[in-house]
Each structure stands twice: as structure tokens, then as C-alpha cells.
N, C-alpha and C positions, 0 to 999 in steps of 0.2 A: 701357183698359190692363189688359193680363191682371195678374193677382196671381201673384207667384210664393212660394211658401210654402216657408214656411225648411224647411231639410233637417237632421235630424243626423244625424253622420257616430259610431257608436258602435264602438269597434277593442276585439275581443276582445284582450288578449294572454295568451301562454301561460306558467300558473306552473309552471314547473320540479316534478314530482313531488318529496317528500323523502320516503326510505325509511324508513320506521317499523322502531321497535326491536324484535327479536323474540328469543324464550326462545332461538331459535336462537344469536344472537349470543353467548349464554352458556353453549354447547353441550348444547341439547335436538336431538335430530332432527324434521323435519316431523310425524311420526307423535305423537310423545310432546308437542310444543305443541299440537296439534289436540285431544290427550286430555285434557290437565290446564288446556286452556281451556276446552275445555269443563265439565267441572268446577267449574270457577269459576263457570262462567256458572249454571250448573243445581244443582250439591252433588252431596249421596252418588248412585252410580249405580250400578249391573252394569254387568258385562263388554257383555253386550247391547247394553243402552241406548247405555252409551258409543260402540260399532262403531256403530251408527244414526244416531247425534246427528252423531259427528266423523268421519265419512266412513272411518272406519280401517277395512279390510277385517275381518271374524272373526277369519280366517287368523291377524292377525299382532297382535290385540287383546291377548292376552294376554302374548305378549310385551315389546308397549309399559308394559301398568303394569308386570310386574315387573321392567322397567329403570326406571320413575319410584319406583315401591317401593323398590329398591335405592337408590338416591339420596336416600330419607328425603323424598318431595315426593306421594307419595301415602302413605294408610291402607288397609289391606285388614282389613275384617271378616271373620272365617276363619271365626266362628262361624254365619253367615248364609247361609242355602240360598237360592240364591243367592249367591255373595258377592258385599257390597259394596262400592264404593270410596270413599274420599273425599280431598278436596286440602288440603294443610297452608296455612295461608293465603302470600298472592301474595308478603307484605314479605317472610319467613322462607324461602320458596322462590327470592325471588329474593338473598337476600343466600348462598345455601349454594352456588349457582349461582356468584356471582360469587368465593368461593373457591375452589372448583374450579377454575375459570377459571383463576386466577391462580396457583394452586400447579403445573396445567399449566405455563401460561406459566413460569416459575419455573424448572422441569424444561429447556423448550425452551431456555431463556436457555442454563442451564448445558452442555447438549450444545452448542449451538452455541460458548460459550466455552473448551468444551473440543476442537469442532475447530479452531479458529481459534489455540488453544495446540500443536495438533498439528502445525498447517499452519508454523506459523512455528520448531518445531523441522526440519519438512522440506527449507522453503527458505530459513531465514532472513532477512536481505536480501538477499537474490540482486534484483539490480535488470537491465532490459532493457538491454540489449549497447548501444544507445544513449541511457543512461541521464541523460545531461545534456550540453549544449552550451552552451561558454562563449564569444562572438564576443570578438578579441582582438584587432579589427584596430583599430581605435583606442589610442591614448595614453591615455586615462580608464579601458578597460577590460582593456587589457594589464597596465598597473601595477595594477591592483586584483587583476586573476588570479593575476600571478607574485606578488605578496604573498603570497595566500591558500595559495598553492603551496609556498610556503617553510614558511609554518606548517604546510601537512601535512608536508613535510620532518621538518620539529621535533619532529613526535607522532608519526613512527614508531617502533615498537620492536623492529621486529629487521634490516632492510634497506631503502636505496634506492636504487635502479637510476635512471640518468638515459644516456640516447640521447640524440645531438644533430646536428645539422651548422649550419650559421650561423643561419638562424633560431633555434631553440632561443638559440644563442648570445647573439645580440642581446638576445631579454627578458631573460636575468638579467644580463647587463650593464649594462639600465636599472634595475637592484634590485643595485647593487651594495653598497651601505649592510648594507640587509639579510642579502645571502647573506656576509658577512663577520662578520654576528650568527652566522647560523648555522653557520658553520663553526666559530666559536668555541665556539659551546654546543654543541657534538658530539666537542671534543678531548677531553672524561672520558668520552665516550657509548660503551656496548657498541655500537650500533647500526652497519652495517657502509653506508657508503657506497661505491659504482663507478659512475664516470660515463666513457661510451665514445663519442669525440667523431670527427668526420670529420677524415680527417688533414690537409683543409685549417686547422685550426684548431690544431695541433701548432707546436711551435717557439717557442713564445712568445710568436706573433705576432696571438694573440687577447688581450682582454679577460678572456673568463671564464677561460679557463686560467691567465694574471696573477692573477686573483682568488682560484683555489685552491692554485696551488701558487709565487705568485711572495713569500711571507711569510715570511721567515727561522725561523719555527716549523717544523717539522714538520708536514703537515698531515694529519687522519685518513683522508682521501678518497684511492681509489683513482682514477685516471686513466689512460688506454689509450688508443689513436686505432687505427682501421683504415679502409683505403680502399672498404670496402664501406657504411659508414653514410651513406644519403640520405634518413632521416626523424627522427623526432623522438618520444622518448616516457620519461613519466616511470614507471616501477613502485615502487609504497611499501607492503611486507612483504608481498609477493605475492597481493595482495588486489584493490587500486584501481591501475587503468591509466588513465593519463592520454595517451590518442594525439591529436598536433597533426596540424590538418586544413594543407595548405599553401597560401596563399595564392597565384591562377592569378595574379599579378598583379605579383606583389612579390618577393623575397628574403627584406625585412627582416626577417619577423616573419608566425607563421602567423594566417589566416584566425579560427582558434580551436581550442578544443579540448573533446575529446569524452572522457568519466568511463564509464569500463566496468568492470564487476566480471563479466564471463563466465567463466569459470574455466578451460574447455577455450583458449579463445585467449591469455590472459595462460601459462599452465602453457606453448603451442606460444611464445609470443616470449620469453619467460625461457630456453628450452634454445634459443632461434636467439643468445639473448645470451651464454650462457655458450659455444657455440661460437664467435662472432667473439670474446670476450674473452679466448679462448687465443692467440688466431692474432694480437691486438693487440699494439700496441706500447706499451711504458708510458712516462707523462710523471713524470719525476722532479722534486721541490722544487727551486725557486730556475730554476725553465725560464724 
């Protein structure tokens, strides 16, 4: 019987290099760590010597100490024909090193805090034309939206614009509690409300219109109807545009809605508003 002799099987694997720390990280150039390491390694030296040892060309020898010189990381003996050089020790070099470092860094921080202060007086929040989308076709997320939507109501302080035809209509009918807060807590308010509703919805024979002006109060809210309104949008002090997307689907109640603050398009549908809101018809208290 042949013998068959054991085999091993020996599997190099490969250790990942790790990049060693270098004077550079602390900002020395290639030239000026090849010089003051060497240095280190050797002590006092000439300009010569050094160019020899550390590979530094002549040419540019002299230049490197007296950048490490300047830095307080070499010594130059002036007296020495020759002159000589020598290296402040490593601990003392390397902690002068790492404040410079850092009072750069320091420097960087504050330019860059001071563009970043500049940038946000430029654009302030100016947010993208489709800056949020709130899906609203559900019962859970309709009534959470038009809540939320009342409350931006509430914290305007100088106008709000409401666009509607029966969708619109329909959610704040289902927040009728609510928008009956709020119309209460706007009869001392400077704040100017206009809401300009499809003249389907004129005559009394809606909910929301019952809800704003069917209260033997007086109520602060303007109310218009014209036959050209077929979308839906809320504007609050000419800032945030709220446009409802309309559901291919339904009547009831839109799709969702989408939060814009573009400035050229709210500025173009506020003068399409205040055009139809001449040409409308107004709904009087007690309709």
C-alpha cells in the first residue's frame, strides 16, 4: 500500500496596509519631513549633508530649513562656516505642529461659518417648488392634515387666501368643530381672511359656506364665489402655498397636497386671485 503523506495546505491572507502618521498630516511638506527626520535620525548637519542624507535636491535645501526655521523646529548656527543645523526635539515639534494645525482649522471653521451665515441670509428658507407632499386620501390622513391646516390658519399674521371648489369643500366640513374655533379666534384678529369658492357651492347650499357665514355673528371672513374656480389652494401671508393635487378618482376629496414656498408662482396665482376676486360675487351673513 502506497503511503500517502499528509499535505498542509498554508493560506497566506492579505493584511490590509495602515497608513502610518506623517509630519505631513500636521502640515510639514514632503521636503521639510525628509529634512527634520532626518535630523533626528543623524543631529546637527549642513545644508550639504542634509541635501545628501534626505534626498532634498541643493536647489531647494535652503529653502526647506528656512521654512522649518521659521516654524521654530529647526536651529541654525549662523556662527559656523559652514552653517549648521539642528532639530528641536520630536515631543516640542510635534505639539507646535499640532497648534498650528488647529488654529488653521479654527480659521477654516469660522470662514466656512461665515459662508454658511451668508448663504442663509441669501436664500433663507427658500425650499424646492415641491417641498412636501401630504397624501390625504384617507380618513386618518385628511383629518390630520386639515387640522394641521387650521392651525397654520391660526398663526398667520397678516393674510389668508383659501381657493376651493367641493373638494376643498368637503375636508373642512369634516373639521367643522375646528374651523368654527377658528373663526372665532379671528373675530378680534387684524389678520384679513378671503375665501373664493366655485359658485357651485354659493346659495347656502354647502356645508362650509353654512359654517362661515350661516352664524348670526357677523363673521370676519370674506366670501366671493366665481364660475371660473376648478382647483383648490390655500395661500397664508404670501409666503407658503398649499396646492391640492386632485384625486383622478374621486370628487370627494383631493389626492393630497403639495407645500411650496417658490415666490415667482405664489406672487403669479395671488394677482390671478385678486383678478377673479373682482369679477366675484360676494356671499353675505346669514346665506
Amino acid at each position: 500500500m502506497k503511503r500517502v503523506e499528509n499535505e498542509i495546505y498554508i493560506y497566506s491572507a492579505t493584511v490590509p496596509s495602515v497608513d502610518m502618521a506623517s509630519f505631513r498630516d500636521l502640515g510639514l511638506s514632503s521636503y521639510e519631513e525628509k529634512v527634520y527626520r532626518t535630523l533626528l535620525e543623524r543631529g546637527a548637519a549642513t545644508a550639504e549633508e542634509l541635501s545628501a542624507e534626505s534626498d532634498v535636491p541643493m536647489g531647494r535645501i535652503y529653502d526647506v530649513l528656512n521654512g522649518l526655521e521659521s516654524r521654530d523646529l529647526v536651529r541654525c548656527n549662523r556662527e559656523s562656516h559652514p552653517r549648521v543645523y539642528a532639530p528641536i526635539d520630536s515631543e516640542t515639534a510635534i505639539d507646535r505642529l499640532l497648534r498650528e494645525r488647529k488654529r488653521d482649522l479654527e480659521v477654516e471653521r469660522t470662514r466656512y461659518e461665515n459662508a454658511a451665515a451668508e448663504l442663509r441670509s441669501q436664500v433663507g428658507g427658500q425650499q424646492p417648488v415641491d417641498g412636501r407632499f401630504w397624501e390625504t386620501r384617507t380618513r386618518d390622513t385628511e383629518t390630520a392634515f386639515i387640522h394641521g391646516q387650521i392651525e397654520r390658519f391660526a398663526g398667520a399674521t397678516d393674510e389668508v387666501l383659501i381657493v376651493g371648489d367641493t373638494a376643498l369643500a368637503n375636508q373642512f366640513r369634516n373639521a367643522a368643530p375646528a374651523v368654527r374655533n377658528w373663526i372665532e379666534s379671528i373675530r378680534e384678529s387684524t389678520v384679513r381672511v378671503r375665501i373664493l369658492l366655485s359658485d357651485e357651492l354659493s346659495g347656502g347650499r354647502d356645508r362650509l359656506v353654512e359654517l362661515v357665514h350661516g352664524d348670526e355673528k357677523p363673521t370676519p371672513i370674506e366670501t366671493r364665489v366665481h364660475p371660473s374656480v376648478a382647483a383648490n389652494f390655500d395661500l397664508i401671508d404670501r409666503d407658503e402655498l398649499y396646492l391640492y393635487v386632485t384625486d383622478p378618482f374621486t370628487q370627494r376629496g383631493p389626492l393630497g397636497t403639495v407645500r411650496i414656498t417658490e415666490s415667482n408662482l405664489i406672487e403669479a396665482l395671488e394677482d390671478e386671485f385678486d383678478e377673479r376676486w373682482q369679477e366675484a360675487e360676494t356671499i353675505q351673513d346669514g346665506a
